[in-house]
N, C-alpha and C positions, 0 to 999 in steps of 0.2 A: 563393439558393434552397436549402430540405435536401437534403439526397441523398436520390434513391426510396424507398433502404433506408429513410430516418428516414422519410418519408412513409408507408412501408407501415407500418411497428410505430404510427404515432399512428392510420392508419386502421383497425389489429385492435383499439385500445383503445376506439375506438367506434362498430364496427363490429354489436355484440349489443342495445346501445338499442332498444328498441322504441317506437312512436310508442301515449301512452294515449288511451284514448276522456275526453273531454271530460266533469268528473262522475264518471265511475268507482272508487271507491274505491281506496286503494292499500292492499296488501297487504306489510306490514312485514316480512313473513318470504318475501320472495322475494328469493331470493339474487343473484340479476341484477342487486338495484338496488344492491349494493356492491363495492368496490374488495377485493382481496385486500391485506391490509398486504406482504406479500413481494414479490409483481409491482407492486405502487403502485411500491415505494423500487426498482426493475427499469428505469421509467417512468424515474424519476432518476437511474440511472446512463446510460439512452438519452439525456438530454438533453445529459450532462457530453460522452458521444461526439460527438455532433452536433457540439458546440464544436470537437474536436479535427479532425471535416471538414469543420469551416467555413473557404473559402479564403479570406475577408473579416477572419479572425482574424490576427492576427501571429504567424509561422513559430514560434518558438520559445516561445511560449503556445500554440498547435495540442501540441507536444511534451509541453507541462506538461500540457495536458487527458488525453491519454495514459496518463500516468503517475497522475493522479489518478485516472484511470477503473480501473486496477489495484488501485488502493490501497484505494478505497471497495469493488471488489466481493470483495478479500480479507477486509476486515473482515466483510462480508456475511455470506460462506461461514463462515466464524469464527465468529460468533455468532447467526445467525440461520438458516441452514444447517441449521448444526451443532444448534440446537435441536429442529428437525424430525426431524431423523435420533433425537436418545433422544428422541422422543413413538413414534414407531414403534418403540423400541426397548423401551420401556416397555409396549406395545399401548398406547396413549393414542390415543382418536380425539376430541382437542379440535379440533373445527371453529371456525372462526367463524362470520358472520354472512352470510358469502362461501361460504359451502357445501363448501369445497375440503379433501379431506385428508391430512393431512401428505405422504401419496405420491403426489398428484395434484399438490401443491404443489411437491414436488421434481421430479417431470418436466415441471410446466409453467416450471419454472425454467433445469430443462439445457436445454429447447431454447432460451429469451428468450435466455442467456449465449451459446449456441455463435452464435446469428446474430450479436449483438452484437458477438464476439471476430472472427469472419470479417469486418466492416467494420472492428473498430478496425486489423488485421492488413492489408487491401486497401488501408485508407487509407495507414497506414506504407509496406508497400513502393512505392505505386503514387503517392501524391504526399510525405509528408514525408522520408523519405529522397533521394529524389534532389533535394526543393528543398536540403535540408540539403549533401547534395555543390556542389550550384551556390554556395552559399555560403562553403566553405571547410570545411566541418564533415564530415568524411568518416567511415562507419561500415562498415567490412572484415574481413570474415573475410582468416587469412593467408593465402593461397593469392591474395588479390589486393593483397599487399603488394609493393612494390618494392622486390630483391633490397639494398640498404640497410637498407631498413625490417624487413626477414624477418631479418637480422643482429641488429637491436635486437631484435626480439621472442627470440629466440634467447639474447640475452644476461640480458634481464627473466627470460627464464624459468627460466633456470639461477639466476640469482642471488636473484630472490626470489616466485618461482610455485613450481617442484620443492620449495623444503626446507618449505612451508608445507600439504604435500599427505599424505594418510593415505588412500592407497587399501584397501580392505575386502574381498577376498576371500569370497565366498557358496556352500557346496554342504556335502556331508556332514560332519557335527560342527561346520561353522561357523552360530551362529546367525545369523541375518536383522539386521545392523544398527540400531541405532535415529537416526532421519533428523527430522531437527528440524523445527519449524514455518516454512514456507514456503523453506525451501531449497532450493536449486539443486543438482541432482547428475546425474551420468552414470553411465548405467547401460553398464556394457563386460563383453561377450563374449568370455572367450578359450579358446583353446585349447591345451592343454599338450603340445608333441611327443615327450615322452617317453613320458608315458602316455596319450597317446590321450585325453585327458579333454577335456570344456568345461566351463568353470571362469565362474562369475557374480560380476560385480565392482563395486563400488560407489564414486564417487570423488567427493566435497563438494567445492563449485566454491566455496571461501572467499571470495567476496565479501566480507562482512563485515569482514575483517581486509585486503581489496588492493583493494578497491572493483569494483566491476562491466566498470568497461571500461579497458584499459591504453592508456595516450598516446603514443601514438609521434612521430614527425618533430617536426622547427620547427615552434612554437606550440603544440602540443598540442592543434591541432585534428584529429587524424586518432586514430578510435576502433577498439581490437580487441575483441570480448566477449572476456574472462577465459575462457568455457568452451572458446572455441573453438582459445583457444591451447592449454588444457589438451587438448584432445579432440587437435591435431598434434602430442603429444608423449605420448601415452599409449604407447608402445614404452616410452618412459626408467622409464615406473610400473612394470613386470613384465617385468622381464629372462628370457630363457628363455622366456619364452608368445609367441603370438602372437594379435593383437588380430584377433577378424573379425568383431566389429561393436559399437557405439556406439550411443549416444542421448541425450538430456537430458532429466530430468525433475523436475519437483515436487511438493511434496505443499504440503497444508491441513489443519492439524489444528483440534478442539473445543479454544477457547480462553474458552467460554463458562463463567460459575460464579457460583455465588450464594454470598454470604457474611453472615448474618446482624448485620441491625444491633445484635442483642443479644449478642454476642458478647464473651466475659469481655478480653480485646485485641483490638480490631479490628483494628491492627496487622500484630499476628502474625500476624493471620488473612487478609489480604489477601496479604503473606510468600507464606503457605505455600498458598495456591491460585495466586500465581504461579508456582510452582513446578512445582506440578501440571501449570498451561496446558501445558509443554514436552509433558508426555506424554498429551495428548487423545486422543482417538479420532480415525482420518485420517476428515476429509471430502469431500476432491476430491485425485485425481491426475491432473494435466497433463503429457502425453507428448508428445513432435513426435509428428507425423501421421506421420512417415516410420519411424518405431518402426518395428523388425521384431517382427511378432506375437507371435514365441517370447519375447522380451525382456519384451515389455509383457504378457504373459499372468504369466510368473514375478514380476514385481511385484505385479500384480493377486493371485496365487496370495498372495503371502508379505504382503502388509497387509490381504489378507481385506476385500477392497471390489468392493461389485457395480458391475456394468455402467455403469449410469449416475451411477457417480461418475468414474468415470473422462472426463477429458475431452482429446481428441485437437487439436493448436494448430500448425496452422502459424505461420511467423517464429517470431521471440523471444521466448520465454518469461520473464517476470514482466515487464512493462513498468513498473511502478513504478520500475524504475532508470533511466527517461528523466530522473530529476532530476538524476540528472551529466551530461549534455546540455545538461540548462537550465542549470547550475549555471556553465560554460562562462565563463571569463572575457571583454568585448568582445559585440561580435555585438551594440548596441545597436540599430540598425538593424529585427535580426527579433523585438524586445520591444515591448509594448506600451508609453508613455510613461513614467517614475515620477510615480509620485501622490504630492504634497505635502498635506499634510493642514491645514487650517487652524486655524489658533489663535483664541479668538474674542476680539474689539474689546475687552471687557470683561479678558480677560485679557493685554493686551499690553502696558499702561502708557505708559510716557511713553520716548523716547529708546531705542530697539525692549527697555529692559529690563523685564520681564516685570513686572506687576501684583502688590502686596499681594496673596496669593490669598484670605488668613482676611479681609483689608478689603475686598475685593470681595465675597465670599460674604453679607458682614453687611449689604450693601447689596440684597439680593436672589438667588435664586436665580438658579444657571447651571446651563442643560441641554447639556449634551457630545453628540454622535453620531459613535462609531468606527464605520468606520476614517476616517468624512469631516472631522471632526474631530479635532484633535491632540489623542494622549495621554502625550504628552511632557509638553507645556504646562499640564493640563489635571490629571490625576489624579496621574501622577508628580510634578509639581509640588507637589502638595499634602501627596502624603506627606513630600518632602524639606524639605519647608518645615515641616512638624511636626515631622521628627526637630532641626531647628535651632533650634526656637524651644523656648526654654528653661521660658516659661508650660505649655508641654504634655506632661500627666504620663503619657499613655497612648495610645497606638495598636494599635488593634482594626479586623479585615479579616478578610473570606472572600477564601481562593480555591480557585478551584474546577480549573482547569489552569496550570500553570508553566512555567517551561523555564530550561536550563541558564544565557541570557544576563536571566532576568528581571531590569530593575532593584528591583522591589520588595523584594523578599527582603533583597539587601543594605542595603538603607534599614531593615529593621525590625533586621538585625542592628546595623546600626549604632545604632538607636533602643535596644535592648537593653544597648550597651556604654556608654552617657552614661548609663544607670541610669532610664531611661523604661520603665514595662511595654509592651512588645512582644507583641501577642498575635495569631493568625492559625489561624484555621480552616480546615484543606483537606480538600478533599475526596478521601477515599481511594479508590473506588468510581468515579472517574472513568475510563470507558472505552477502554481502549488507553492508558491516560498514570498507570497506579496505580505504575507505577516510578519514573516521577519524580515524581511526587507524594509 
């Protein structure tokens, strides 16, 4: 069965229907009869949630929904958000066909996300963390490590947490740091006993460069957050002050941009609006709930964002890092089966060694469906088998996303170096992947 909560969000989306008279004409410009595009794709990230409280899913694919469910509503916030926010910034009152505008759109948004994050949050601590400890996979703050385990973190931290840390001091003459897109940081309060001061402090939780969560004991199933060791060892950061209070928080910035397909180098011009991205306009700041006011009002003060960007989160903040959870060597047991993908009769040959592909092809067409059909067998196959075969003088392809282990790439370089034209169209403009692309 869904949870209530999923019940109640499917029965507010149709809940406004009205029942027509029989014959009646419809009236095309009445806004009721359309979906908003923002809350539509809102609908779809409730549904990725749902996955991750569904107890019928397998534990550590409940983890991955999670994580997905982070990742897709930062992109959100990023660029669809974030476009709302300069329509208002512009005065732009482009409505749709939904009636709703831009600032009706943004607060019918903060509330959809905060109920949403209270279930994904309820769910975590109230069933997948503690199946996750039944299982072996244990996620602790220090303070419930064992006097062993607090040794090793002790040791981690001195040796490669401390020297990778640049904490930032904030108050007079010091400007307001500049805080990256979707970073983790702790916001610290101290106080200087000499002179009586309170001193605001800024300290980048380097995920990026030591990964999100540190491994302690045998097997490396037992998980510490990274911030939380940083947050018991914040004395070592500011010698002489004294710390009297803490927080962790994130931002979202406008990573949205238009780049002209007429552009003298497209190129370049993709370059240099990635660049840009870093320094967007903030669209959402994420604070624990347990923020002290005065902390979370001088952030609010110093990125100059209203009220309702601001959004307050119990547990852990950015759940997109549940992928080193999944990532988790073993633990078959709480995955869903692996999918073998099949190769189809036509391309297997004889003696399981795989099929002429260009003499199959000549005999008829073959239709492929990834991911249920192999693309090993199937498409890879066919470029490798072009770059080898000496009759062919050229190889021409789109692609439109890549990645670091693509086999493609190296087949058309290798099609390149036997003196074959190798040619290949990507697309630059591809959304979140213009880097490696």
């Amino acid at each position: 069965m869904e949870p209530p909560d999923a019940q109640h969000a499917a029965a507010e989306r149709i809940q406004r229907v009205e029942p027509r008279a029989e014959g009646a004409p419809v009236d095309l410009e009445d806004s009721s009869l359309y979906f908003n595009r923002e809350l539509s794709w809102l609908d779809f990230s409730d549904r990725v949630l749902q996955l991750a409280e569904d107890p019928s899913v397998a534990l550590l694919e409940r983890v991955k929904f999670c994580a997905i469910w982070e990742s897709g509503l930062d992109e959100f916030f990023m660029v669809r958000v974030a476009n709302l926010h300069d329509q208002l910034e512009a005065g732009m009152d482009a409505r749709g066909a939904d009636g709703l505008s831009a600032s009706e759109q943004i607060d019918a948004i903060r509330e959809r996300v905060l109920r949403q994050r209270d279930r994904l949050t309820r769910c975590f601590a109230r069933d997948l963390r503690p199946a996750l400890a039944e299982h072996g996979i244990r996620l602790i703050s220090p303070d419930r490590a064992s006097p062993p385990e607090r040794l090793e973190l002790e040791r981690i931290y001195e040796s490669s947490i401390f020297p990778a840390l640049t904490p930032l001091a904030i108050g007079l003459g010091r400007p307001f740091p500049y805080i990256s897109n979707l970073s983790l940081s702790l916001a610290v309060s101290l106080h200087d006993p000499v002179q009586g001061t309170e001193v605001f402090a800024r300290v980048k939780v380097p995920k990026e460069l030591l990964g999100r969560f540190i491994e302690i004991g045998e097997g490396g199933a037992t998980l510490v957050p990274l911030e939380d060791v940083i947050a018991a060892n914040l004395p070592s950061l500011f010698p002489g002050m004294e710390v009297t209070d803490y927080a962790f928080f994130r931002l979202t910035r406008d990573t949205d941009y238009d780049v002209s397909d007429e552009a003298d180098d497209l190129l370049q011009a993709v370059e240099e609006e990635l660049r840009r991205r870093r320094f967007g306009e903030v669209v959402r700041l994420e604070v624990e709930r347990t923020m002290n006011p005065r902390l979370r009002d001088q952030l609010q003060t110093a990125l100059r964002i209203e009220e309702r960007q601001l959004y307050a989160v119990d547990g852990l903040l950015d759940m997109s890092d549940m992928w080193d959870v999944v990532a988790l060597p073993g633990f078959s047991e709480l995955r869903d089966p692996p999918f073998t993908p099949a190769t189809k009769p036509r391309l297997r040959g004889e003696d399981e060694e795989l099929a002429d592909l260009f003499a199959t092809m000549r005999e008829g067409d073959i239709l492929v469906h990834h991911p249920y059909d192999s693309f090993a067998s199937s498409v890879e196959r066919f470029v490798k088998q072009a770059v080898s075969d000496p009759d062919v003088l050229a190889i021409k392809q789109t692609v439109y996303r890549t990645s670091a282990d693509s086999p493609l790439v190296p087949a058309l370089i290798d099609a390149a170096e036997a003196g074959k034209q190798a040619v290949c169209m990507v697309e630059l403009k591809a959304r979140f992947d213009e880097r490696a692309n």
